[in-house]
PyMOL CGO cylinders between C-alpha atoms (Angstrom):
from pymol import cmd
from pymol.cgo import CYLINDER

trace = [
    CYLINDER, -21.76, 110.62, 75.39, -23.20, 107.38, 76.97, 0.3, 1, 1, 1, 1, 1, 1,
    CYLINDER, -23.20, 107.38, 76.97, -25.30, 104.71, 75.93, 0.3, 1, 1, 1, 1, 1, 1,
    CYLINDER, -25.30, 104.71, 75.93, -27.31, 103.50, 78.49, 0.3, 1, 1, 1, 1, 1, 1,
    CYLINDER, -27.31, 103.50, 78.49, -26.90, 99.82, 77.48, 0.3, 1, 1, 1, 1, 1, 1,
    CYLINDER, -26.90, 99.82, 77.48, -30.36, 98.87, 79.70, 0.3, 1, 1, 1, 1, 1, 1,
    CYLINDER, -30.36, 98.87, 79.70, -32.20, 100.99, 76.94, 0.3, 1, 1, 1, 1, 1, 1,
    CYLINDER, -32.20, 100.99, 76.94, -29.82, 100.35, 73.41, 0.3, 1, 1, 1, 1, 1, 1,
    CYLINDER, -29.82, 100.35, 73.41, -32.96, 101.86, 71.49, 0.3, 1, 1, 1, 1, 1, 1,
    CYLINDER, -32.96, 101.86, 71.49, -33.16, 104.90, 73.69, 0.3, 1, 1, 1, 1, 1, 1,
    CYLINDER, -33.16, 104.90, 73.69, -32.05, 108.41, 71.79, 0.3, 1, 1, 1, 1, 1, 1,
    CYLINDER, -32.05, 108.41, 71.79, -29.36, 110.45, 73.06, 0.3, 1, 1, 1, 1, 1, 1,
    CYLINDER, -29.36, 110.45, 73.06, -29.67, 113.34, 74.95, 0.3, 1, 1, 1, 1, 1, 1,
    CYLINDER, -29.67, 113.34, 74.95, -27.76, 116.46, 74.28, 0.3, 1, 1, 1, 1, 1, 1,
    CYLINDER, -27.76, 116.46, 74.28, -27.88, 119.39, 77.00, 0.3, 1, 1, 1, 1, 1, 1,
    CYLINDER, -27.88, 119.39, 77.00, -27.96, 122.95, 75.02, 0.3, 1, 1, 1, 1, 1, 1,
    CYLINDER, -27.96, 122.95, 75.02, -28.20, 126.65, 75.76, 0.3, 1, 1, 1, 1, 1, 1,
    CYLINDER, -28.20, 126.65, 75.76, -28.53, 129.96, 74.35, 0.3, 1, 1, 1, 1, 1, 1,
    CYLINDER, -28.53, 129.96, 74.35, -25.23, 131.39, 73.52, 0.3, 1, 1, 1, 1, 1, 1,
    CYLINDER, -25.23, 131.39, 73.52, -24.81, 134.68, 75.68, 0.3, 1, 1, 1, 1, 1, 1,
    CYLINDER, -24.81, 134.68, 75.68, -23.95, 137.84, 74.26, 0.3, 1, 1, 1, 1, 1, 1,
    CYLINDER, -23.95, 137.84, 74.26, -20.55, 140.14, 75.72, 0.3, 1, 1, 1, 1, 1, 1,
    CYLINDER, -20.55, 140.14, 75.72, -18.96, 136.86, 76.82, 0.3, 1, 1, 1, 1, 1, 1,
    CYLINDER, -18.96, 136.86, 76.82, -16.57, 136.18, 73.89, 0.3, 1, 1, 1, 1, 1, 1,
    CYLINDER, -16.57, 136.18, 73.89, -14.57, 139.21, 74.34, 0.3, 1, 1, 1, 1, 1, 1,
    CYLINDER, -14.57, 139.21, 74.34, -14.32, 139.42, 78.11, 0.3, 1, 1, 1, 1, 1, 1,
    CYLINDER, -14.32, 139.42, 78.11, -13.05, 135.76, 77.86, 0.3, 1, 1, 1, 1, 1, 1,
    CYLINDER, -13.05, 135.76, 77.86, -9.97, 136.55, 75.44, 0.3, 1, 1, 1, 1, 1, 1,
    CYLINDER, -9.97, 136.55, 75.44, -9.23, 139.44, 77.51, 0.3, 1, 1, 1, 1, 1, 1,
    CYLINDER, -9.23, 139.44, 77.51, -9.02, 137.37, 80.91, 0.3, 1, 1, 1, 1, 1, 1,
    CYLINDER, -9.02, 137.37, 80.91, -6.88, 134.70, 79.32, 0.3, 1, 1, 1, 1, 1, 1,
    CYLINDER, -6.88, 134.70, 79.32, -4.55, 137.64, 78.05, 0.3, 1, 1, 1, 1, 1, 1,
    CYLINDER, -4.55, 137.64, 78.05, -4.41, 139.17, 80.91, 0.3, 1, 1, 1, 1, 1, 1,
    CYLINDER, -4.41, 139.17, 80.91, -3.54, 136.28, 82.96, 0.3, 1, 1, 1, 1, 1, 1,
    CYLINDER, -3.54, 136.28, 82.96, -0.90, 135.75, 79.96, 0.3, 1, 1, 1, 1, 1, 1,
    CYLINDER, -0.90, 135.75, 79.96, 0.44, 139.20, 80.51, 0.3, 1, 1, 1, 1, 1, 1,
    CYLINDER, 0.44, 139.20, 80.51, 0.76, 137.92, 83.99, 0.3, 1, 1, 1, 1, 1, 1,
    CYLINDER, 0.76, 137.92, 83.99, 2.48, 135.17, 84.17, 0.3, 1, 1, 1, 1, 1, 1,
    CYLINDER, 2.48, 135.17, 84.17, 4.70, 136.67, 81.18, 0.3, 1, 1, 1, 1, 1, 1,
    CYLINDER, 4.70, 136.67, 81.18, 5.70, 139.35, 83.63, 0.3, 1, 1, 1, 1, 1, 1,
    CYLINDER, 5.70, 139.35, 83.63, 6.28, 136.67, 86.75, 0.3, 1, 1, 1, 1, 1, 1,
    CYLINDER, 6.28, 136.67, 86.75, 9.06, 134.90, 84.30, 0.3, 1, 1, 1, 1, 1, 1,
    CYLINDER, 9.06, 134.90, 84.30, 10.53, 137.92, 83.36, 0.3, 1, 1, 1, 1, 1, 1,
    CYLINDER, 10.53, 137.92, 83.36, 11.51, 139.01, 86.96, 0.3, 1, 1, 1, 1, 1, 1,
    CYLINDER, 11.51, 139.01, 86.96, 12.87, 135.14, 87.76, 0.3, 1, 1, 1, 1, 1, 1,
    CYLINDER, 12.87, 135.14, 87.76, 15.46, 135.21, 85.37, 0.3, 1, 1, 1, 1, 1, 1,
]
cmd.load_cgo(trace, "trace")
C-alpha cells in the first residue's frame, strides 16, 4: 500500500470482504485439473 504523501497523517485504507464458502475446494480442483492437463500435453510430445 500507498501513502498519499499530500495527506502523511491520513490512515490507510484496506479493502476487505467476506470470505465465500465452496470456493476453496473448487479452486484446488481447477488448478489440478489444469495440472492433469498440461501433464498429459507433455506426455504425448516426447
Amino acid at each position: 500500500m500507498e501513502r498519499d504523501e499530500k495527506n502523511p497523517q491520513e490512515e490507510l485504507r484496506i479493502l476487505t470482504h467476506e470470505p465465500v464458502e465452496g470456493w476453496r475446494p473448487v479452486f484446488f480442483t481447477l488448478v489440478a485439473v489444469g495440472a492433469l492437463y498440461l501433464a498429459v500435453v507433455l506426455a504425448k510430445t516426447l
